[in-house]
N, C-alpha and C positions, 0 to 999 in steps of 0.2 A: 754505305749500305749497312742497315742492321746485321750485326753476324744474329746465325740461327742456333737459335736453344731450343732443342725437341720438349714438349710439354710434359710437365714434372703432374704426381698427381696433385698437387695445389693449385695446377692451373686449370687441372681437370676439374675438379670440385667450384674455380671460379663461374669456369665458362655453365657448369650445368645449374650454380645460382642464378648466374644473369636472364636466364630462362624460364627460373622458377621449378626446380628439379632439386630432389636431397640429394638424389646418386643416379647411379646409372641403370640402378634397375627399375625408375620410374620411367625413362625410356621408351620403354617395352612396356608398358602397362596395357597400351591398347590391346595384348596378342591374348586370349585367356588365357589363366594362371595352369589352367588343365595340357595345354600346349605346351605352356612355357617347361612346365615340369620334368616332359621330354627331352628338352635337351640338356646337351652335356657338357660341364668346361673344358675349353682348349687344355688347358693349364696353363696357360699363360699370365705373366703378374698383369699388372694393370698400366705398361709401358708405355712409351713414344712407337711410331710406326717405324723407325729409323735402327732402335734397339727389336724391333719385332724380327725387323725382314731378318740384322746380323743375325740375331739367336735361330730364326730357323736356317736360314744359310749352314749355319754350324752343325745343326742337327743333318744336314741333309749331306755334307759332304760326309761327317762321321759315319750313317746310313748307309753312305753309298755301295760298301761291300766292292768299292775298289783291289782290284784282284783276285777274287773271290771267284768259285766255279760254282755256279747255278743249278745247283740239283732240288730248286723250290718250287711248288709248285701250288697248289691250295690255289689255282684258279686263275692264274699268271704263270707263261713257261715261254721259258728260252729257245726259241726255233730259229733257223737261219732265215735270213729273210733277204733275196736277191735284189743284188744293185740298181736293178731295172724299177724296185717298187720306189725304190727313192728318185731314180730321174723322172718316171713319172708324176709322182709327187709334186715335183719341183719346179714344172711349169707353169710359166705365170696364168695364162686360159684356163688351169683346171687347182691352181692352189688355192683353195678358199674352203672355211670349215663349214661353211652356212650352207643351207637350200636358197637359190633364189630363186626371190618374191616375183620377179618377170621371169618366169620359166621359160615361156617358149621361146626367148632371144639368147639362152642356154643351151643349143642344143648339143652341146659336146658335153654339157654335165650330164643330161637328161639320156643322153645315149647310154655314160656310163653306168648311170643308177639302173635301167631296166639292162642291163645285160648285170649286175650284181643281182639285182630280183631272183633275174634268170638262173645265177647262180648258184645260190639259197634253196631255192625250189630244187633243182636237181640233186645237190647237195642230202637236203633233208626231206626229201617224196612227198614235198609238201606241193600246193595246188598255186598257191602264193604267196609273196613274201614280199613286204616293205620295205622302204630306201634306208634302213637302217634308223635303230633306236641309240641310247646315249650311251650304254652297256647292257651285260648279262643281266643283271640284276635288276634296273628299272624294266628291261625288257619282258625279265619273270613276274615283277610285277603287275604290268599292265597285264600281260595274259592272263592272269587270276580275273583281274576286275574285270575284262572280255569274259570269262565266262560266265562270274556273278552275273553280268547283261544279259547273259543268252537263256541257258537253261532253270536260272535262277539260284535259291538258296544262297545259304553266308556261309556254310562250311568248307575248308577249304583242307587236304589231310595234304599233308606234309611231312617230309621222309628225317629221321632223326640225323641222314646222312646227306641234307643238304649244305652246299657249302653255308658254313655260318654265317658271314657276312651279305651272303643274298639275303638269308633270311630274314635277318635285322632289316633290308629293305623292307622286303616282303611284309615283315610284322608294321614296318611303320603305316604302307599302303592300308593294308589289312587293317591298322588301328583307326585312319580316317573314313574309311569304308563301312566298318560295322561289320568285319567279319571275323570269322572265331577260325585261327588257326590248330589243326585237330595233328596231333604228332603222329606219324605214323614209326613204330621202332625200327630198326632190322636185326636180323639173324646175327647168328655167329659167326656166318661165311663173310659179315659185313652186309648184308646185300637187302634189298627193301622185303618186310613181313608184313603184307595185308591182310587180316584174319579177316575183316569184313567191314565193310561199307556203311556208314550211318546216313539215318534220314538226315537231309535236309544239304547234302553233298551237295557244290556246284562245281569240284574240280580236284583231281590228284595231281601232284607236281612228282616228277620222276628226276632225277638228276641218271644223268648217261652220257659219261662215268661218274658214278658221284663222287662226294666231296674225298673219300677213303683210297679211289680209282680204280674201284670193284665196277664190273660189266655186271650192268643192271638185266633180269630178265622182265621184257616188258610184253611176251604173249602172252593173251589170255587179259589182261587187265583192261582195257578199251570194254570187253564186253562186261566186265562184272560194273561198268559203272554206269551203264546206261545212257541218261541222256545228259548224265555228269561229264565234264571235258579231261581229257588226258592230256597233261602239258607237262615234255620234254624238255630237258634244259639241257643240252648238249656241247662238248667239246668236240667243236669242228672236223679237228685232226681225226679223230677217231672216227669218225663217216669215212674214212678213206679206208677204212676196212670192215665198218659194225654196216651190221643193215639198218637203215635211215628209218626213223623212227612212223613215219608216214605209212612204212610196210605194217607196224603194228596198230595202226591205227585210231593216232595219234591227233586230235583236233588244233593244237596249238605246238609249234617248236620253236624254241626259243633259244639263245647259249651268247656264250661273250666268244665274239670276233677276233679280241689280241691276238689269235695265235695266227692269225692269217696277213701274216706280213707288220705287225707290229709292234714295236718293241717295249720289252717291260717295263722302260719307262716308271721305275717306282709305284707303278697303280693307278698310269692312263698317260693319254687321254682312253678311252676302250672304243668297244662297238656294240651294242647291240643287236643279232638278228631278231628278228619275228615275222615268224609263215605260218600259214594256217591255210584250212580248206575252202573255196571260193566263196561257199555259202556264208562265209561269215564273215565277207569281203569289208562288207559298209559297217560292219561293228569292232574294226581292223584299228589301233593308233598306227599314228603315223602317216606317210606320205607316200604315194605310188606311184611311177613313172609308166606310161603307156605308149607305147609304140601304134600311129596312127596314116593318115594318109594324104598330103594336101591338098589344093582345089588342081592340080597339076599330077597328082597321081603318084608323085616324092615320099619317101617315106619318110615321115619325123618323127616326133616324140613331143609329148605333153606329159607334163601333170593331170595326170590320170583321176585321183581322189587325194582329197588334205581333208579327212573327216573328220579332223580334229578340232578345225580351227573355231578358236573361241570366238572374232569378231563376228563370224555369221553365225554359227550354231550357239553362242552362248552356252547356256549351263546344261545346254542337249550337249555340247561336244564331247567328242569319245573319249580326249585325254588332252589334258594340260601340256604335253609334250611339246614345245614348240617348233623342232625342225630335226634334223636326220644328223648325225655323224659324219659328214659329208665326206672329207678327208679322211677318216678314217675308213670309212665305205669304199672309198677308192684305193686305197692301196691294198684290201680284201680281193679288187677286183682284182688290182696287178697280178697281184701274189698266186690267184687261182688258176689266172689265165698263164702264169707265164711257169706253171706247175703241169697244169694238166689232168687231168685223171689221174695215168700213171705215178706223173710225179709225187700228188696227193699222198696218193697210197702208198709210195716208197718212203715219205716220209712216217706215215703211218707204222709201216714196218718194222722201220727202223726203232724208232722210238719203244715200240711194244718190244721188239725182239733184245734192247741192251737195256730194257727195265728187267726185261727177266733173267736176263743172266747174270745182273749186279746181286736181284732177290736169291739167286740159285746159290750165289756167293755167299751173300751174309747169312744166308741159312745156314750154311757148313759150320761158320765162325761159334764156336762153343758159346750158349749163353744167348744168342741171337734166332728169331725165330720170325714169320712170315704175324703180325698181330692178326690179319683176316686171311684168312682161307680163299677164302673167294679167288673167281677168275679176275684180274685186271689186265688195265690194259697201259699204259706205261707210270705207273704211279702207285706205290705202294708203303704201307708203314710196317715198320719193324720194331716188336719189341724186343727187349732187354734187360738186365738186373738197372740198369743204371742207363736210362736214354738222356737224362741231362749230364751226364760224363760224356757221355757220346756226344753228343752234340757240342759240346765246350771240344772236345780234341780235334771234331773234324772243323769246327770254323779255328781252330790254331794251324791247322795245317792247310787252310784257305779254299774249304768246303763250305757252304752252306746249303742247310737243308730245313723243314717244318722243323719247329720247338714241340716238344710235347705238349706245350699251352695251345696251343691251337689246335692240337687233335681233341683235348681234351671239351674244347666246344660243343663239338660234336658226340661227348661222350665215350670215350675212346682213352683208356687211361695208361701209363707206363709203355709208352711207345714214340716215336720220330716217323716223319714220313717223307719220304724219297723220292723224286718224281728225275724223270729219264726221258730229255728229247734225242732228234739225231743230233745235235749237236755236241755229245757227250762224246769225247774219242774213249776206246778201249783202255787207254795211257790212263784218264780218268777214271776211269772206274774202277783199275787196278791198283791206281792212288786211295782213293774212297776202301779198296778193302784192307789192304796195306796195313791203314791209318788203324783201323778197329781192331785187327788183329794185333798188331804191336801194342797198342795202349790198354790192353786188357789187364 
């Protein structure tokens, strides 16, 4: 048997001769050069697959923040997540990541997707809600281009305090669409400043809590926008104590799922929710699960609406999205159901009440101070003389927290930011001030 030599690049430049190719960027010639521009190199050399996978392998166990106490957060957070979401998980009848295509001989997936629907709506006071999208961020997506459909216009205002990395979704949708993203700033409390409305609006985007963890106030803005849509992008956890965004009357709510039984997993797989009010049902992406009745009077469940799908609707369909988070929608349900209201909200609590005591803390600490004012809710940044000192002594003492580069996306300069689930003991967070106070 030949031994195997992973392809050097002189083998790569053979194989794209015998093709009739100079390099690899005639490849790709069919894609316009206007696309191609968009994207961005891995950094990767021009390897065998074999050196690819070790190199990121390497990258990914160094990464891993092995030992490390999780006080990160920027849109991914640490919450305990009960034993029960993984054995249900873990059986064979319900583990599978896809929708399936014969729905109604599913009826145990089908049961669980509309009792999550279910969930979602009560959740977020919304009217209805989908079997789940791929995450937060395509999920914020698609709501934008939902209301370009509806009430029209291409302007979309957008709060300077969205998390960054939505955004970048957001702008890329937004750039194949033809719509002009319009910044909205905020304050000094942190918190979103609407001075006023411009023609040609089809939709504001709210983050609650935004991307800083300041509690957005969202009465009164539904009405200043008319027939413009109000779209929420929300962390879950905090509906166990914020009023749900549907009270303020809100046409789209949207938010990433992780924190409902799934683990950070380095940045997925995620969830996407998306609810909205009924009237806007059949201009909804995604997939709906309905609860019906059979020739026998049995109660089952179908596939309710798949308005999306390209083979019949063609270039009418709502959205390219092909299928639901399926597993990951189900362990959302475990995690809710085997939570409760109550439990919801304790975690809720919890989390809000030892964010504020760690902030009450490092506020004492000379030299350290709260960077927004603002109300939040377990997530906050603190400035400093020196936040990349800080930040280099608390990950030596095996804390990790935001880098100031990443507040700085958002605009937000000489500050770290903090985020506090319940799973943070007292013992930690005493370590966390300890750490700052000594290294001064």
């Amino acid at each position: 048997m030949k031994e195997y030599i992973p392809h050097t690049p002189e083998d790569i430049r053979a194989m794209l001769a015998e093709v009739g190719l100079q390099d690899v960027e005639a490849l790709f010639s069919d894609i316009p050069r206007e696309v191609r521009g968009r994207f961005r190199p891995l950094g990767l050399p021009p390897r065998d697959e074999d050196w690819v996978r070790r190199h990121l392998s390497g990258l990914a166990v160094a990464s891993s923040g092995k030992g490390l106490i999780p006080f990160l957060g920027g849109g991914i957070y640490d919450h305990f997540i009960p034993a029960v979401v993984e054995y249900v998980l873990s059986l064979p009848e319900l583990y599978t990541a896809y929708t399936p295509y014969q729905a109604e001989v599913s009826q145990g997936t089908l049961t669980w997707m509309f009792e999550y629907q279910t969930m979602v709506c009560e959740l977020t006071g919304m009217e209805v809600a989908n079997a789940s999208m791929y995450d937060g961020a395509t999920a914020l997506a698609e709501a934008v281009l939902m209301a370009h459909r509806t009430p029209g216009g291409r302007r979309v205002l957008v709060p300077r305090s969205l998390n960054p990395r939505h955004r970048e979704v957001l702008a890329t949708y937004a750039w194949g669409a033809g719509l002009e993203l319009v910044e909205v700033p905020y304050g000094e409390d942190g918190r979103l400043r609407l001075s006023q409305v411009p023609e040609g609006v089809c939709a504001l985007v709210v983050q609650q809590p935004n991307f800083f963890g300041m509690i957005e106030d969202l009465s009164g803005l539904k009405d200043r926008l008319g027939e413009a849509f109000l779209i929420v992008s929300v962390n879950p956890i905090s509906l166990g104590v914020l009023e749900p965004p549907g009270s303020f009357g809100a046409d789209v709510v949207v938010g990433e799922g992780q924190v409902l039984g799934l683990p950070p997993s380095f940045g997925g797989p995620l969830l996407g929710i998306f609810a909205t009010r009924e009237e806007h049902l059949r201009r909804m992406p995604g997939r709906i699960s309905g609860q019906t009745v059979d020739a026998e009077g049995k109660v089952g469940y179908v596939m309710a609406f798949q308005t999306r799908e390209q083979h019949i609707r063609r270039e009418r369909a709502t959205s390219n999205i092909c299928t639901n988070s399926a597993l990951c929608a189900l362990a959302a349900t475990v995690y809710l159901s085997a939570l409760g209201p109550e439990g919801l909200r304790r975690v809720a609590l919890l989390s809000f009440e030892r964010a504020h005591r760690l902030a009450e803390e490092l506020s004492a600490l000379p030299g350290f101070e709260p960077a927004l004012p603002g109300p939040f809710f377990n997530e906050f940044p603190i400035r400093c003389p020196d936040p990349e000192g800080a930040v280099s002594r608390l990950r030596e003492a095996g804390i990790a927290v935001l880098p100031p580069e990443e507040l700085e996306k958002a605009g937000l300069t000489g500050a770290f930011q903090v985020a506090v689930t319940e799973r943070r003991t007292p013992e930690e967070l005493s370590l966390f001030v300890s750490v700052l106070r000594e290294g001064r």
